[in-house]
N, C-alpha and C positions, 0 to 999 in steps of 0.2 A: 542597580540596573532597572528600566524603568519596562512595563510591560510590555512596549514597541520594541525595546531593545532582545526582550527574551522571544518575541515572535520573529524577528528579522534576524537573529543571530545566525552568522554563518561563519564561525567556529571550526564547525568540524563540517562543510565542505569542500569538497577538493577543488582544485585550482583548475580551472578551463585552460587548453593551450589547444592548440592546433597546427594539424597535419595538412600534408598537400599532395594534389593528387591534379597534377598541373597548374591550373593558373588559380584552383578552384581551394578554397580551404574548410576542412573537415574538423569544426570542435569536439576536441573528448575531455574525458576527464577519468584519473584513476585511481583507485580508493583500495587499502587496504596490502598486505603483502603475506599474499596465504602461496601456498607450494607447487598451485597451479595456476594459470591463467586463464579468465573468463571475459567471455568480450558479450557485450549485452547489447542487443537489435530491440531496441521500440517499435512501437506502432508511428502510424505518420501524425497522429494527433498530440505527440509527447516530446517536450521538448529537453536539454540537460539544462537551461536554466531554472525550472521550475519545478522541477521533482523533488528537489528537498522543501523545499512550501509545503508539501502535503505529509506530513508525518508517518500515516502509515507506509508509503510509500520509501521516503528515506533511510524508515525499519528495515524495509524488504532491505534495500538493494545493500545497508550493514552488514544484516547478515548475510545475505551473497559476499563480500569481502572480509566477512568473518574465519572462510575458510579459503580465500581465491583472491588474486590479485584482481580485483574489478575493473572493466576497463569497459568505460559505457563514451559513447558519440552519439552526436546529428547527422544524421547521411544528408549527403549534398538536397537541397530545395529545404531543409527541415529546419527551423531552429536558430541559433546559432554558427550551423553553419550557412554557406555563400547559398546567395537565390539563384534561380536558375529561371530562362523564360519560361512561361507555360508552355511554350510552341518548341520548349525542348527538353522537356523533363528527362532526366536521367529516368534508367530503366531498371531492372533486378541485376543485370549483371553491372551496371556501374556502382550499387549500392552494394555487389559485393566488394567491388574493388575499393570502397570505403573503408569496409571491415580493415581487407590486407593494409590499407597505407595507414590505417592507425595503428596495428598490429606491430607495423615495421617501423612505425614513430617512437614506441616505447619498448622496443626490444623484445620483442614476443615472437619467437620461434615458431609458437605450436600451442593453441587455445582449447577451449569449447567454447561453444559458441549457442547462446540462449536466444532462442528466436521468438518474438512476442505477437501472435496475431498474424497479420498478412505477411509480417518481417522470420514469420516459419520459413517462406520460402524463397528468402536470402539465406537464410542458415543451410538449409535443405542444399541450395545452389552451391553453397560456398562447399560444405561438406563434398559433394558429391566430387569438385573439380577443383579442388584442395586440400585433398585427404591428406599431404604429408602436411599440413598445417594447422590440421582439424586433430584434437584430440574425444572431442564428442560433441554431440548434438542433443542440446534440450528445447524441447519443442512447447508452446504454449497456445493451448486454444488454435494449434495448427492445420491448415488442409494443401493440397496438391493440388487445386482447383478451387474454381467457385461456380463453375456453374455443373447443373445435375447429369445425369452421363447415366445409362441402366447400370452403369459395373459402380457406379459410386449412387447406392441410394442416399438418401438424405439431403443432398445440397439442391441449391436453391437456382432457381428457374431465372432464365435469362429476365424474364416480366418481374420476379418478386426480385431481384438482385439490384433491377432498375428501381425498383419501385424504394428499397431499403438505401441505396446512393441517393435520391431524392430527397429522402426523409434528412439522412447525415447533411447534408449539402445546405439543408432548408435553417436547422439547428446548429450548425457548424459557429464554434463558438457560444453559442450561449448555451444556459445555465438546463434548459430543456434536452439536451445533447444526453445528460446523466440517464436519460429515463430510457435512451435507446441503446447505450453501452452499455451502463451498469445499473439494471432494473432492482439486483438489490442495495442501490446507495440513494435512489432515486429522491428518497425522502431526507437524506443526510442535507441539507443546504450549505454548508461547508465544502462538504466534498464539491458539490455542484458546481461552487463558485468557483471552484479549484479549478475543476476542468476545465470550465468554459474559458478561466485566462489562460490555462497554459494551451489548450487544443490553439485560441488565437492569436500564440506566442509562438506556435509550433509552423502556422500555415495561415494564412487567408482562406474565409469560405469557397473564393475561386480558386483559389488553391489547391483546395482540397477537394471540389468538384473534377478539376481536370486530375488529379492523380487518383481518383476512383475507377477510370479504364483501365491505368496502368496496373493498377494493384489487382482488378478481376483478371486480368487478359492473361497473366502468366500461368499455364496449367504444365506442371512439374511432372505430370505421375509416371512420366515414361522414364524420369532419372531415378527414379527410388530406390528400383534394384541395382543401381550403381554405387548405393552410397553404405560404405564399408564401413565406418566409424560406429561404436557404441552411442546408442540413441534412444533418448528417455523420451517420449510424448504424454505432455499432460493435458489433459481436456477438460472441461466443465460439463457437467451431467447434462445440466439445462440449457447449455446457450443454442440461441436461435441462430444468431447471424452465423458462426460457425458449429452446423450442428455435428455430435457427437460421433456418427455415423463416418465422420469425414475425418475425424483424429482414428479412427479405426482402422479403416481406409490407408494411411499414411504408416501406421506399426504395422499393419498385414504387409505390406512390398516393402518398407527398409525390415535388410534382413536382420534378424535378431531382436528389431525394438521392441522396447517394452512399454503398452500403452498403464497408464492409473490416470483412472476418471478421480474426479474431484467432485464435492457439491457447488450447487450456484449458479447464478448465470450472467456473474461480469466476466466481462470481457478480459478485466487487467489479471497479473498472478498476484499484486500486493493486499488484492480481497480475502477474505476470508474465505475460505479456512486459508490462511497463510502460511500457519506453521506446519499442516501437512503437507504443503506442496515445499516447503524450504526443505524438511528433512526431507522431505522424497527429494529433491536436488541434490544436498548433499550427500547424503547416501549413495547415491549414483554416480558424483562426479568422484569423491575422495573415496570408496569402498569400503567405508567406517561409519554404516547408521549411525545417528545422533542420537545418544543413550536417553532415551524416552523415557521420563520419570512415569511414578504409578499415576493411576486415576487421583488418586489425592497429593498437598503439598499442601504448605505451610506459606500461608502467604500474611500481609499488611494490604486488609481490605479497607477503601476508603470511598465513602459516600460521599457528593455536593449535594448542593440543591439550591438555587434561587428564592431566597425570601420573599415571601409575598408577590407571586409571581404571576397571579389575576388579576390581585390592583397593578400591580406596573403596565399587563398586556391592557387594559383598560383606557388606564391613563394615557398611551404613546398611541396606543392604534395598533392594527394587525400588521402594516404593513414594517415600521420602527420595531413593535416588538420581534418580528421576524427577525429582523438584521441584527439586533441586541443576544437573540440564540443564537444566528449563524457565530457573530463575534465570538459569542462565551465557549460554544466549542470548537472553534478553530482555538482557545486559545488555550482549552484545558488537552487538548490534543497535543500542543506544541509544549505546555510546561509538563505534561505529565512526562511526555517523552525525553524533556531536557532531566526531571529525574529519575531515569530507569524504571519510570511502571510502565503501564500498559493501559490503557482505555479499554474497557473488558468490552461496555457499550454505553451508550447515551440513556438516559432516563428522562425526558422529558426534558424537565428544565435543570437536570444535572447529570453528572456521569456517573461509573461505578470504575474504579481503577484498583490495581493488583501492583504491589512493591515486595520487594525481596527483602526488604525492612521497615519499619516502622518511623523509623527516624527519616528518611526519604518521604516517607508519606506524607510528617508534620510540616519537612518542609517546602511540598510543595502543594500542599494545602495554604499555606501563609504567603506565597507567592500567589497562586491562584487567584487568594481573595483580596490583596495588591492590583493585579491585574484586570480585574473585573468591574475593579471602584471605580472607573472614569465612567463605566457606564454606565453610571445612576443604579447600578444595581447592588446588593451586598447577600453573599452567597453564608450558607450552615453549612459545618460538615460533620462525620462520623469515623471514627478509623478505632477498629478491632484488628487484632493480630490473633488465628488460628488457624486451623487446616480447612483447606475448600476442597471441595469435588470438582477435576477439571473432568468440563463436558465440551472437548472439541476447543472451541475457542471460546465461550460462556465458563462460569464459574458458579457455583452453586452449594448449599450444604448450610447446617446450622450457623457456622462463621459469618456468615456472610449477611444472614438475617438480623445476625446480634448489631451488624455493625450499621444496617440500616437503621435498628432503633434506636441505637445512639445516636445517630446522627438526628435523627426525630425528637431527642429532648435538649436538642444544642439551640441557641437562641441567634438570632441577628451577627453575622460575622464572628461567630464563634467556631472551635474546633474542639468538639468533644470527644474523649475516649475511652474504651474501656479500661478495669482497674490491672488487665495485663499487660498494658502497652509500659507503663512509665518506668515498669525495673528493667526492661528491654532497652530502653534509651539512655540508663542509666551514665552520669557520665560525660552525656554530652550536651550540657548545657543548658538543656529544652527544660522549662519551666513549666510545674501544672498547679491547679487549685482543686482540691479535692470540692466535688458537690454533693457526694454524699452516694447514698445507697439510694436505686431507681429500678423499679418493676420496669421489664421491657414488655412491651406486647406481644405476646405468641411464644414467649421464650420462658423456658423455666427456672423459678429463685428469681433471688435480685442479685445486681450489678452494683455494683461502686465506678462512679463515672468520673473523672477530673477533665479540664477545659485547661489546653494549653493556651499558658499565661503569652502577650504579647513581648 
């Protein structure tokens, strides 16, 4: 399989089909077969052709059908499904009526319903005036309004509302779009470029100008107290556009809800902290917290890093080297993930990933540096196997040290390891050359390192 092949693989996507809801057709697609039903509302910038493109992204909504029959669509004007004129955009109550006819396409009784963004208050709508369909409400970065009110402090002023539709409208589509919804991916250029195709896959800038009315104009707060369904609201501590004061706002009137702020200030839930807001999901929808392992685990930490990675940005220029990073980690994002690790974070000009084994590691270290070679570039790696200190979503502790200095005495398209990795793999196959015993830097005694063989 050739490195386009493992970027464009769509394997384990689920199959688009579509509903109808008169003359008009609504694509979903549904993933997974957990013991209750989840139906998932995007924002208007997101489309279902494009969300598995983005890796972290694809994670998320796994694990939502980890424990949940997933069941995600384009409401009408979005995506995949049918356009609609501008001069008639469907409204909140037709994009609940989306919900139900996909709901009743694939046999679904009785859901929750995750509401993402401005699409809180489809969820909120739906809930309220189809409680007997509504099994709960998970709210995201949700508000009842948008514009400011004295009984709702914190939202934002008819003038900065304008002023923030102008900004979305101007950026709509391109790659500058990141800095205004997700200020902490701003710098990721992968992600960027992620967005900016699917936001233009999802809608046209004009598009997305004239559904900016629609989306402020609906002010819910008078249904709140109407809406009877168990309801989780999760917020972001920092975000601007929907500030936190207004997820507050929305748990104080639905009765019972329970708000949990989040760190951050993206807009999306598949941002980090991810996995706090997945178990606070889960926990909520199935009544079985997700057994939280300790502050420590056992992990197969593995370094890259770009060879010579000053003469190359040299050699091509700022704006080639640019594209030559964005490439290398869209594609250590998409192989990591096709092996069950995890991209902990980016390192400049490599990453730092976490496997549940060792032998996973080596081989997607060996794909990776497969993958990489078209583009004149040839990457080093490191991989240690011991206990890391999880911090949140970062990873940390002596482990993880050792395994960057291994990676630091690997040479040109090599893949070094420590002398604990190779009786762990024992067995299957993987082939090493002992190089002997190596002082790491900062770390105590020496190391016995072997370089798996190709």
């Amino acid at each position: 399989m050739t490195f386009l092949d493992r970027l464009w693989s769509v394997e384990d996507v689920p199959e688009t089909r579509f509903a109808r809801v008169g003359s008009d057709r609504i694509a979903y697609q549904v993933l997974g077969d957990g013991p209750l039903d989840l139906v998932y509302l995007p924002s208007i910038g997101d489309c279902i052709d494009l969300r598995w493109e983005w890796p972290p992204y694809a994670s998320f909504l796994r694990r939502l059908a980890s424990f949940s029959r997933l069941i995600m669509f384009d409401r009408r004007g979005i995506g995949a499904s049918k356009s609609v004129p501008l001069d008639a955009l469907p409204g909140w109550e037709e994009w609940a009526d989306d919900a139900l006819a996909v709901m009743d396409a694939v046999d679904s009784e009785r859901a929750a319903i995750f509401g993402n963004n401005e699409a809180g208050r489809v969820a909120m709508l739906f809930g309220a005036t189809r409680p007997g369909r509504t099994q709960a409400l998970v709210l995201f970065n949700g508000s009842a309004s948008t514009f400011s009110d004295p009984k709702v402090p914190g939202l934002l002023s008819e003038a900065e509302a304008a002023a923030i539709s102008a900004v979305v409208e101007d950026v709509w589509g391109a790659e500058a779009l990141a800095k205004v919804v997700s200020p902490d991916m701003a710098n990721d250029h992968s992600y960027a470029r992620w967005l900016a195709k699917t936001t233009r896959m999802a809608c046209s800038p004009r598009e997305a100008a004239a559904y900016i009315p629609v989306v402020s104009s609906m002010d819910i707060r008078a249904m709140l107290p109407a809406i009877r369904v168990p309801t989780l609201v999760l917020h972001r501590k920092d975000q601007n556009r929907t500030p936190l004061d207004s997820g507050q706002y929305v748990a104080d009137h639905i009765p019972d809800a329970r708000l949990v702020v989040v760190p951050g200030k993206g807009v999306h839930p598949y941002m980090k902290p991810t996995t706090l807001i997945l178990d606070e999901v889960e926990g909520f929808l199935t009544g079985v917290p997700p057994r939280r392992g300790s502050d420590r685990a056992l992990a197969a930490i593995l370094f890259t890093d770009i060879v010579s990675s000053t003469e190359h940005a040299v050699a091509v220029g700022d704006r080639r080297w640019r594209n030559i990073l964005e490439t290398h980690l869209g594609l250590c994002r998409t192989i990591v993930d096709e092996h069950r690790g995890r991209v902990v974070k980016a390192t400049g000009d490599g990453v730092l990933a976490t496997f549940d084994g060792p032998g996973r590691a080596i081989r997607c270290a060996s794909a990776l540096g497969d993958a990489v070679r078209p583009l004149g570039v040839e990457i080093r790696a490191g991989l240690h196997t011991g206990e890391v200190e999880v911090i949140g979503e970062d990873v940390g502790g002596i482990a993880v040290h050792i395994a960057a200095r291994v990676m630091a005495e690997a040479g040109p398209g090599e893949l070094l390891v420590s002398g604990v990795v190779p009786p762990l793999v024992a067995g299957s196959g993987i082939e090493f050359g002992d190089r002997g015993e190596h002082e790491l830097k900062g770390v105590p005694g020496t190391w016995r390192l072997f370089v798996v063989n190709d």
